[in-house]
C-alpha positions, 0 to 999 in steps of 0.5 A, a space after each residue: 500500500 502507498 500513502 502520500 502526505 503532501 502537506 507543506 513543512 509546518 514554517 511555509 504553512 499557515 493554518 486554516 482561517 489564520 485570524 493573524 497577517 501572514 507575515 505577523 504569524 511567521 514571526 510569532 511562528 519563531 518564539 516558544 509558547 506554554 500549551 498546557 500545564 504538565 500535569 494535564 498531560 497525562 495518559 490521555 491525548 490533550 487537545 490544544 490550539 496555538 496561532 491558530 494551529 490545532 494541536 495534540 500533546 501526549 506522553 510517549 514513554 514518559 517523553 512528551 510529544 507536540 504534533 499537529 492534532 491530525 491524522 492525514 489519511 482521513 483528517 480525523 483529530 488525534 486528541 480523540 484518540 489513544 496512547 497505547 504502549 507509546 504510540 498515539 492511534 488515530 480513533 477513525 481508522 486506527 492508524 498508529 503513530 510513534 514519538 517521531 511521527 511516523 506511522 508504524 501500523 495500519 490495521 486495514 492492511 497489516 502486512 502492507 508496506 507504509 511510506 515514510 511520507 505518512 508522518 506526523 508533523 511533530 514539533 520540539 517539545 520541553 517541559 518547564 515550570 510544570 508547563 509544556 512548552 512548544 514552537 511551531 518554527 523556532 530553530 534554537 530554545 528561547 524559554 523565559 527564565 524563571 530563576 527562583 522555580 530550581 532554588 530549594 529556598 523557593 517554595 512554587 505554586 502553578 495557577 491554573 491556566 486562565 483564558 481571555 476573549 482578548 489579545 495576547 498584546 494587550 494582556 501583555 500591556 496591562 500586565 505591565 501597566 504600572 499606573 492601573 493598579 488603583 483603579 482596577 485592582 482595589 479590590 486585591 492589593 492596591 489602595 484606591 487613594 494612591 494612584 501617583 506614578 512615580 518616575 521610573 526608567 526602562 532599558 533595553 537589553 538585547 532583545 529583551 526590557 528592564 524596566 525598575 519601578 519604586 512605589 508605595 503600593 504594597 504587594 500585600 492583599 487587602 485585608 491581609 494582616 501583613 504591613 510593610 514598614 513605615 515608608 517602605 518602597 516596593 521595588 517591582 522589576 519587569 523584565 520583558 521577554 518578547 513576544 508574550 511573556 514577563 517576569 515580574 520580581 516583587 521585593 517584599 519586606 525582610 528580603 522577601 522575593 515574589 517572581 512572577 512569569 506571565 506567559 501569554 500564549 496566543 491561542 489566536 490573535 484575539 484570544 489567549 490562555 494565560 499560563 503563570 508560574 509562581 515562586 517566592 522565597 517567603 511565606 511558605 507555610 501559606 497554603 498553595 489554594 490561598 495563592 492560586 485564589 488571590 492572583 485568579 482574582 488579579 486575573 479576571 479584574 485585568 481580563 475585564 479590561 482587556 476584554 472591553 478594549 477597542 481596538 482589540 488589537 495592539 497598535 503599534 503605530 505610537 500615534 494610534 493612542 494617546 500616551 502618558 509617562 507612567 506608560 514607558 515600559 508599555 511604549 517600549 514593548 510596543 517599539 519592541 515588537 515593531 523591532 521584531 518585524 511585526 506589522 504596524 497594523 499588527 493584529 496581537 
């Protein structure tokens, strides 16, 4: 028996009712996005979509595994099928696929020879931060860093995945907007009656941004019994990773240390899941569900404003909208990613 797949290689080709311009996929198509927590990924198929590429993650032997969520005989989705002694098998006619992609069985016809062009489209695969991680063309890893999750004197904490009806430009923007914490995050930590911004820098480093901001506006939840000494100032550190992610470093009192990786993960180009990994090396006797409750409500206050804005698109054009000096860091990541060759009508 002789099968062909025809299939163009996964960089030339852009998925079905791509929602991205052609040239702004090809370059988000370059960087490493989480797909799905780990643990999620257990015996059974997961079904996932980025840039507008349906997905499938699995384990093979203990190895996971990112292909395209497709069978290419009879284009059924892969995710509904099986694992079974290390192979995936396609529900609709059985077909069996190694950790490599290539077809190792047909059960129509057993003792037919199978072309090597029956093969999966598989992609690199690395899990980090109880998260998979995968690229649909990258030539080299290029991960966030998240120093404290391998130190012992951290204690970690994964908040479950978040979606937006949004783009992942604009949660990035919000995530590191500065001057909103008093007028959408009241009731989390942020006290209504201190919405000054003071001056801060922004550098770039590479192709990446530090921006160093020194407030009063504690870290701490509204109501907590925790106080920051008189006059303390917080030191929040953001450190941008192109395209969608962030880490933030909070300096809390008693060289306490919050850091915080933002992934926004770009499911299309107006809606996102959201991954983010927690370590800090203090109050780590605080239960697990108590963290994971305080930043999911942090979550759902920036994603009804995300949700809400017009354009739903990131601008790049500086001209488009109206800017304020509290927003640097979100004009440098705006000028970040015209750098990185997307669009300036750039559909986030």
């Amino acid at each position: 028996m002789k099968t062909e797949n025809t299939t163009a290689t996964p960089e030339l080709q852009l998925p079905r009712d791509c929602t991205f311009l052609p040239e702004d996929w090809h370059v988000l198509a370059q960087y490493w996005y989480p797909i799905a927590q780990a643990s999620e990924v257990a015996d059974k198929p997961v079904g996932v979509k980025l840039l507008d590429v349906k997905l499938v993650c699995y384990r093979s032997n203990g190895k996971v595994v990112v292909a395209r969520d497709l069978c290419f005989h009879r284009g059924a989705p892969l995710s509904k099928g099986w694992v079974e002694n290390g192979e995936i098998v396609c529900p609709y006619h059985g077909f069996r696929y190694n950790c490599e992609g290539a077809c190792t069985a047909v059960p129509a016809h057993p003792d037919a020879k199978i072309s090597p062009k029956l093969k999966l489209i598989v992609y690199p695969a690395v899990e980090r931060y109880g998260l998979i991680w995968t690229s649909l063309a990258a030539t080299e890893e290029n991960i966030p860093a998240l120093p404290g999750w391998d130190d012992p004197d951290y204690v970690n904490v994964l908040v479950p995945s978040f979606d937006i009806a949004g783009s992942a430009g604009r949660q990035m923007e919000g995530f590191l907007d500065v001057s909103h914490f008093a007028h959408v995050h009241t009731k989390s930590f942020a006290d209504p009656n201190n919405a000054y911004v003071p001056q801060y820098k922004v550098k770039r480093e590479g192709n990446e941004l530090l921006a160093e901001y020194w407030s009063t506006v504690s870290n701490y939840a509204v109501g907590s019994a925790n106080k920051a000494p008189e006059g303390f100032q917080w030191l929040r550190e953001f450190r941008v990773f192109p395209p969608f992610a962030a880490r933030l470093t909070v300096h809390f009192p008693d060289d306490g240390k919050l850091m915080i990786l933002n992934c926004a993960s770009p499911v299309s180009a107006r809606y996102t899941r959201l991954f983010c990994p927690i370590t800090r090396n203090f109050d780590k006797h605080v239960p697990e569900e108590d963290t994971i409750k305080f930043n999911l409500q942090i979550f759902r206050e920036d994603a009804d404003m995300v949700e809400a804005q017009t354009p739903e698109d990131l601008p790049l054009d500086l001209q488009a909208e109206a800017h304020i000096p509290a927003d640097r860091t979100s004009i440098a990541y705006r000028q970040l990613l015209t750098d990185l060759g997307l669009g300036r009508s750039y559909t986030s």
